[in-house]
C-alpha positions as CSV (number, residue, x, y, z in Angstrom):
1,X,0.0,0.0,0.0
2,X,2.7,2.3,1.0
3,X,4.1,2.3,-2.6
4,X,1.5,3.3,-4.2
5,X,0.9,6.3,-1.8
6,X,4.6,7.2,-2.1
7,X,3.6,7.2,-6.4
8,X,0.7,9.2,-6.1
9,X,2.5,11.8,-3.9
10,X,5.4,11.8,-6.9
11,X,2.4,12.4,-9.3
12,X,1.2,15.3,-7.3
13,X,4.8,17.0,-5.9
14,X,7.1,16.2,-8.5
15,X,9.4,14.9,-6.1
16,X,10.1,11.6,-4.0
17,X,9.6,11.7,0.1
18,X,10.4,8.8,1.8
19,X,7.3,8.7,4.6
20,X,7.0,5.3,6.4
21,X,3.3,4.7,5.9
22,X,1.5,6.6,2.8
23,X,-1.7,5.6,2.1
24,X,-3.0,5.4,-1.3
25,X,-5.7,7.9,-2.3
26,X,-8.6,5.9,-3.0
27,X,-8.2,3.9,0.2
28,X,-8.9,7.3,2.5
29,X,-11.5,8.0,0.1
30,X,-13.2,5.2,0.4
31,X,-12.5,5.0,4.4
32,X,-13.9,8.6,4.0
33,X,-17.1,7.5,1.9
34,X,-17.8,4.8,4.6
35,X,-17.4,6.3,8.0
36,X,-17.8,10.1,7.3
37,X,-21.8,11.4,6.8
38,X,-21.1,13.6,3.9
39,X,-22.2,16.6,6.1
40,X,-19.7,15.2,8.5
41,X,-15.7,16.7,8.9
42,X,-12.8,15.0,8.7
43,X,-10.3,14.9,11.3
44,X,-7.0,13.7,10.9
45,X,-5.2,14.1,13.9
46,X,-1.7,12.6,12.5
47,X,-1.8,14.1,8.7
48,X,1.7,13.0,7.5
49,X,1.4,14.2,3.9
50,X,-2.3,15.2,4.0
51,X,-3.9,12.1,2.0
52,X,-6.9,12.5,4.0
53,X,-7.4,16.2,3.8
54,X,-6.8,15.5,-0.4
55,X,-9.4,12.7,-0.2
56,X,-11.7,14.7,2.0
57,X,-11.7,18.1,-0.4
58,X,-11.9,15.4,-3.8
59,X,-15.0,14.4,-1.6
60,X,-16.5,17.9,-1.1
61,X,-16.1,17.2,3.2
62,X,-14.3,19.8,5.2
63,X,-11.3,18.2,6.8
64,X,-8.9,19.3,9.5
65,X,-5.7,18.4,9.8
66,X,-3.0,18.2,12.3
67,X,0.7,17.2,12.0
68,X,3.9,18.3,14.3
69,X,6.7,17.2,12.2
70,X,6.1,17.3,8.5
71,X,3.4,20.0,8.0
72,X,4.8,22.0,5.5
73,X,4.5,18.8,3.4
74,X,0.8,18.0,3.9
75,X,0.0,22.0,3.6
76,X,2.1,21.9,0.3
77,X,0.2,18.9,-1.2
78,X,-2.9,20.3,-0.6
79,X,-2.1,23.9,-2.2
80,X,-0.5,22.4,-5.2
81,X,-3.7,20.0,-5.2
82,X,-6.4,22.3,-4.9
83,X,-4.7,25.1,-6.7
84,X,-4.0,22.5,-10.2
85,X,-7.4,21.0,-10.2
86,X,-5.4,17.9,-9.9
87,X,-8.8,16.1,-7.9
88,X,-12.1,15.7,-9.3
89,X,-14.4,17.2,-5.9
90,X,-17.4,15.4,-6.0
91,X,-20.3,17.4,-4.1
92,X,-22.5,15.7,-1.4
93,X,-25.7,13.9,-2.6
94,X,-28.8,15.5,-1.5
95,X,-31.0,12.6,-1.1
């Protein structure tokens, strides 16, 4: 799983990072999907390099996110994501 997190963060960054346990996109969107109510927010109180708060905006879901030691990373991913279009945001359902 971890290598294909590490790929997608290439894709995104243009650059390697070598962080012990990046998850693949479409696995914290679908963990999203399945345990956040689409009104809900997403927490993630260890971001690493902000997968969640990336599948939680492709989502259309606020997020928060929280990291002590590689921040600047997450923050970065998420500019360079939502500033590029790079995520198809998919808006809540109203049913």
């Amino acid at each position: 799983m971890a290598v294909e997190g590490v790929k997608e963060y290439h894709r995104i960054m243009g650059k390697y990072f070598d962080f012990p346990t990046v998850k693949p996109l479409a696995l914290a969107e679908k963990l999203i999907r399945h345990l956040c109510p689409e009104t809900g927010v997403v927490l993630d109180a260890f971001a690493g390099t902000g997968t969640s708060g990336q599948a939680a905006h492709n989502l259309g879901r606020p997020f928060i996110l929280i990291e002590d030691r590689v921040a600047n990373i997450a923050a970065e991913r998420l500019r360079r994501v939502i500033d590029s279009n790079k995520c198809n945001v998919v808006p809540p359902s109203r049913s």
